[in-house]
N, C-alpha and C positions, 0 to 999 in steps of 0.2 A: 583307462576308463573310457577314454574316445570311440576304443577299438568294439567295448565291449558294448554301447549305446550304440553303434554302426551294426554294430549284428543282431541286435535285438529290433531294430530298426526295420531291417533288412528282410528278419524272420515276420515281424508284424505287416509288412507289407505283401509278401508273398502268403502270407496266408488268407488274407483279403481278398489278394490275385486271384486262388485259386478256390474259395467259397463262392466268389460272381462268375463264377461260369470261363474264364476268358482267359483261353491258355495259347502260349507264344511256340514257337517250332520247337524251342527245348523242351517244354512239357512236354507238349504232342509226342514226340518221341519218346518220353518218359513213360506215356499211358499207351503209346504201342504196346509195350509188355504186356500189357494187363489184355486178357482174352478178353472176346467182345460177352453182353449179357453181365446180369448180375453177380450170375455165377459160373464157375468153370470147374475144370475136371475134378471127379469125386478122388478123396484117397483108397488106398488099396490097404490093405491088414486090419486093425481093429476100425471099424466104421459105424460112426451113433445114427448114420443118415441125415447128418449136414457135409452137406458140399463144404468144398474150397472156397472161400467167396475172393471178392475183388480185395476185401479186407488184408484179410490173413496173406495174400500176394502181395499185398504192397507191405507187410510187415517184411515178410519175410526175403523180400528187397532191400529193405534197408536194413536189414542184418546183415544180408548179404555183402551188402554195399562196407559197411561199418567194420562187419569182417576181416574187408581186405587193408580197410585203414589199417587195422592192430596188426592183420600178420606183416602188413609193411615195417612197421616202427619196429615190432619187435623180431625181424631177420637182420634190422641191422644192430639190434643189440646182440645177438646171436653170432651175427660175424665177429666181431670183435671179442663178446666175453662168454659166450657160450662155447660147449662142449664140439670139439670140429672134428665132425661128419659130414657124409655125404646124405644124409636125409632129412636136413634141413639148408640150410644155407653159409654153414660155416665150413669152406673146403679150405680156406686160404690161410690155413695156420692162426687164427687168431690174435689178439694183442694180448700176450703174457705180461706185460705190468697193465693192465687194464684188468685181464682178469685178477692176476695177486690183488690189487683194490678192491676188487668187490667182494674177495672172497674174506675181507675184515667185516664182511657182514655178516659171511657164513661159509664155510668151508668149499657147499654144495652148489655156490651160487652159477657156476658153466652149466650143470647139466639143469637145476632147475629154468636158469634160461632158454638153455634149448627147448627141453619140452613144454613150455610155456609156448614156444614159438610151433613147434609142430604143432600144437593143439589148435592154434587159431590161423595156421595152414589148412590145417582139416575142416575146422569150422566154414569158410569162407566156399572151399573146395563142393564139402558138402550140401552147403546153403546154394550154390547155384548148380549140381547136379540137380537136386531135386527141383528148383524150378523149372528149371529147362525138360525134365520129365513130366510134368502138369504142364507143357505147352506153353509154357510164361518165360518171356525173357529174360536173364539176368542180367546184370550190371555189371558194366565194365569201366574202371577207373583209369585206364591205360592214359587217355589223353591228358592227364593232368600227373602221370608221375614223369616229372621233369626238377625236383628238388634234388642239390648236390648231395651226393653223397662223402661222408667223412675220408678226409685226405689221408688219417691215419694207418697205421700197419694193421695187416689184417682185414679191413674196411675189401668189399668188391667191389673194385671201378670199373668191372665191363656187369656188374649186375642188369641183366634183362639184354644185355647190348650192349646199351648205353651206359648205363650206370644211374640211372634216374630213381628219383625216389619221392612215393606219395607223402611224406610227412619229415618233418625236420628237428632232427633232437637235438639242436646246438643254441634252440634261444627257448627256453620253456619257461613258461611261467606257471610254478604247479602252485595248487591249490589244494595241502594237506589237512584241512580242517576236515577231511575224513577220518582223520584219525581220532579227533575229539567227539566226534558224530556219536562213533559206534561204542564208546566207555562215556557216552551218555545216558542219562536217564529223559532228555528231550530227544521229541522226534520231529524231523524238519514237518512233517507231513501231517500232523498234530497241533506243531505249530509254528505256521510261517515265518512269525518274527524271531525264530531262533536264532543264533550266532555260536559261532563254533568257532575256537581257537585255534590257530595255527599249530601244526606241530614242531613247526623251525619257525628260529627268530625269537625273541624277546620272551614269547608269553603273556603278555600284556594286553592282546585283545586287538594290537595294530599289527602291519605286515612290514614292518622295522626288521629288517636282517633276516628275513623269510622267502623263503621259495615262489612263495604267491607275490612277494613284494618286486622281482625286478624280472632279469632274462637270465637264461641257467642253462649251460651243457650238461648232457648227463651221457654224452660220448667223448672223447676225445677226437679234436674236431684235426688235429692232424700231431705228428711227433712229438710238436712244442710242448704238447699236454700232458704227455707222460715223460717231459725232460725231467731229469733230476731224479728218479724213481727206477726201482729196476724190481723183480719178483722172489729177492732172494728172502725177507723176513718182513712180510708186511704185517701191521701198519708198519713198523720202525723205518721200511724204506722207500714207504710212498709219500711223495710230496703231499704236503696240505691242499695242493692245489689239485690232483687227482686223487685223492681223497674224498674232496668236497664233490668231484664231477660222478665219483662213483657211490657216494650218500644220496646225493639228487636222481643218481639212474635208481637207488631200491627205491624211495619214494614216489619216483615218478613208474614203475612199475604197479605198486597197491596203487595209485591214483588213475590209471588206466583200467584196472580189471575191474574197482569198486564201481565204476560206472557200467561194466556187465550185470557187473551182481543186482544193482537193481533194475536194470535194463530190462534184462529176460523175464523179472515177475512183470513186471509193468506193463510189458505187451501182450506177456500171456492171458491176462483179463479181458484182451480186443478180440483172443480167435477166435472163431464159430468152430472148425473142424476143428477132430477129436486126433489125429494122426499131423496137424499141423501144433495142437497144444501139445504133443507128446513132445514133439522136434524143440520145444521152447522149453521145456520141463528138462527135459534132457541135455541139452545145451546149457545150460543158465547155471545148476552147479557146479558145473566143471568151473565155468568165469568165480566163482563167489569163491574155490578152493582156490586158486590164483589169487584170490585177491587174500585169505588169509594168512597161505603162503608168505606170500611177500609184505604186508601188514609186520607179521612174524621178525623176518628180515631184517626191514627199515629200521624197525626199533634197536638192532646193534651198532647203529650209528654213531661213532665216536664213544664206546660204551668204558666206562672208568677212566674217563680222559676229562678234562674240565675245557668247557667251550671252545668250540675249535671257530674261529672268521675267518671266512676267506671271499676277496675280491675278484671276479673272473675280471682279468684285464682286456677281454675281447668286448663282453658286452657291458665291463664295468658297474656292474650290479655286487652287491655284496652280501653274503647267508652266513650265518652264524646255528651251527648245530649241536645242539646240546645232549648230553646223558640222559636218554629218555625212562632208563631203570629206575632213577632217584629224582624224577621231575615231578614237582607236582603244577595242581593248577589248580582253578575256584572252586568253591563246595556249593554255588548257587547261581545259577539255575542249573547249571551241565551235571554235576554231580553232589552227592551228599558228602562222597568222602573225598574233597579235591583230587580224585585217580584219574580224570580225564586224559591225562600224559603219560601214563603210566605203562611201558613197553611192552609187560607182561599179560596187557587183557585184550588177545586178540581174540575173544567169544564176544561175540553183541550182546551188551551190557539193557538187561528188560529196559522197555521204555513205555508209554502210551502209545495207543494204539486202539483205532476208532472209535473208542470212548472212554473214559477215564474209572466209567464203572468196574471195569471189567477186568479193572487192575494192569500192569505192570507185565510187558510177553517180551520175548528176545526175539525178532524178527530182522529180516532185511528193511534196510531204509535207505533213501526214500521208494516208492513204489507207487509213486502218482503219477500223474501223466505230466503235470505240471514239473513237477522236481524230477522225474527218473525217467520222462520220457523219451521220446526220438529227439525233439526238438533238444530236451532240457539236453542229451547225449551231444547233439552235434555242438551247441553253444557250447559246454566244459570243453571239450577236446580245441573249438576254433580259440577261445579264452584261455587253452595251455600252450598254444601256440604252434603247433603239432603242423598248419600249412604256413604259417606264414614262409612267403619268399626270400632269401636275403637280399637277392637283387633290387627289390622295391620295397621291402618293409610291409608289405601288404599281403593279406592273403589270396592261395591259388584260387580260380575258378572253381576248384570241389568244395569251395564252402556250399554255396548257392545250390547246387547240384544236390547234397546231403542234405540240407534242410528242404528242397522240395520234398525229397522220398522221409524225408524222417515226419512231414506234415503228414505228406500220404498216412504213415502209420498209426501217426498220433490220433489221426479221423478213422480209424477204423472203429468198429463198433461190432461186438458181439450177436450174431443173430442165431436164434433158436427156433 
């Protein structure tokens, strides 16, 4: 709770900073990027005769930028439980009882890793070719990937070099009430006071044996994690205890891309060019098919098994995961027919939507700037824990960093 009033804190103050005019040498170099003028170079192929502006540059900065977060976290899922090739990042033979665990979620689950992880290689790749073609600087996170990488088999300890890594998947706190979001008939964005039930843990409306509720590996952070387990008949011969780290990695996969998904409509309401909205239209489904994907997934979790708890004894947090085929939950407000749990409704279930006249639409949610924005984007991921240090228990310096650029975006405004 500390952590999460320290960043909101943090984000209220730099936004203040940077509305009075009065920017420090990290800005300054920040807004180096940005060509001088209001506006800068035009696009090339379909062209409505709006320029690029300063806007859509700093949008598409902090995509940039956010890009390289996801392809970071998910090469190292990739090392370990993805399909190992040489074209993305799994050369090192992989962790065979890591993947047998995940694959109690789905048979498929190596290669849909991997290509989850080339796509937001490409993404990231993409997003700063083209800036750097329009004369605009992109972003470079190198200075801050200095988090350990997992000790386990498979894991690359010489990745980049060093072995460094921009985000850390060994203390997460996820926050799956996306699940009850989307087989809701409430929309965060409709209405703020909504409340969304966890999809681990109790059910009850608290975060009592839930994913959101302590710190959660969703790798195995070295051998110890997959002692006792081996890939010959899983589930039957994966411990409870890799088990739970590989239920936490599908969850914490949908809880990753569901922040794309409404990411991309969110900002696409900010760009002025027609050839920079195309790059947002186009990018933004591929994250929402990730995110149903693995939605899909998560929901095999312990599936015809009666509640599985399990204590990580590292960070001593404890999740308890339930059969989400046969779960139910309330019939009011979230649903009419208690289905909010229900494994099988990975379609977004109609909701409201900018007015209540106009009846009941299945859309992405949220897509304000408030809920889906840059800022709201960097807050989730710094609140799943994604930099914190374990050295210091504190997050790296790319918080600070991301929420400049994610304000930049947030302040763009649409010009015609």
């Amino acid at each position: 709770m500390k952590q999460s009033e320290s960043l909101a804190k943090l984000s209220a103050n730099r936004r203040s900073f940077l509305k009075k005019g009065v920017m420090g040498a990290g800005a300054a170099a920040m807004a180096a990027g940005l060509l001088p003028g209001s506006l800068v170079a035009s696009a090339r192929g379909e062209d409505d005769g709006v320029p690029i502006t300063k806007g859509d540059i700093a949008i598409l900065r902090f995509l940039q930028a956010l890009e390289q977060v996801e392809a970071d976290l998910w090469i190292q899922y990739s090392e370990l439980g993805g399909t190992q090739d040489n074209e993305v990042s799994g050369v090192n033979g992989g962790n065979p009882i890591y993947m047998a665990a995940l694959t109690i979620l789905d048979g498929d689950m190596p290669q849909y890793i991997h290509d989850n992880t080339d796509d937001e290689i490409s993404h990231a790749a993409f997003l700063k070719n083209y800036l750097e073609s329009k004369g605009a600087s992109a972003v470079s996170l190198e200075p801050f990937r200095h988090l350990p990488t997992s000790k386990a088999t498979g894991a690359n300890q010489n990745f980049l070099g060093d072995g460094g890594r921009l985000t850390n998947l060994t203390q997460l706190t996820i926050d799956t009430s996306f699940w009850t979001r989307y087989r809701s008939i409430t929309n965060p964005d409709f209405d703020p006071a909504a409340k969304f039930i966890q999809a681990t843990g109790n059910f009850d409306g608290s975060n009592t044996n839930s994913l959101n509720g302590g710190r959660f590996t969703a790798i195995p952070r070295s051998d110890d994690d997959t002692h006792g387990s081996d890939p010959s008949n899983p589930p039957a011969s994966i411990s409870p205890r890799l088990q739970a780290i590989a239920f936490a990695a599908g969850f914490h996969f949908a809880f990753i891309e569901q922040g794309g998904t409404s990411l991309y409509p969110t900002l696409a309401q900010k760009v002025s060019n027609l050839e920079v909205l195309r790059i947002l239209l186009s990018i933004g489904p591929s994250e929402t098919m990730h995110f149903q994907t693995w939605q899909d997934k998560a929901g095999n979790a312990n599936q015809g098994n009666p509640p599985l708890t399990v204590t990580d004894p590292v960070n001593n947090s404890t999740v308890t995961f339930r059969d989400l085929h046969v779960a139910q939950a309330e019939t009011s407000p979230e649903s009419l027919n208690g289905d909010t749990l229900q494994a099988n409704l990975i379609m977004p279930e109609p909701t409201h939507f900018l007015d209540p006249e106009f009846g009941p639409v299945a859309i992405i949610r949220p897509t304000s700037t408030q809920n889906g924005g840059a800022v709201a984007s960097v807050m989730s991921f710094a609140q799943d824990g994604l930099f914190l240090d374990p050295k210091t228990g504190k997050n790296t310096g790319i918080v600070p960093l991301l929420l400049r650029l994610a304000e930049e975006a947030d302040e763009a405004r649409r010009q015609l």
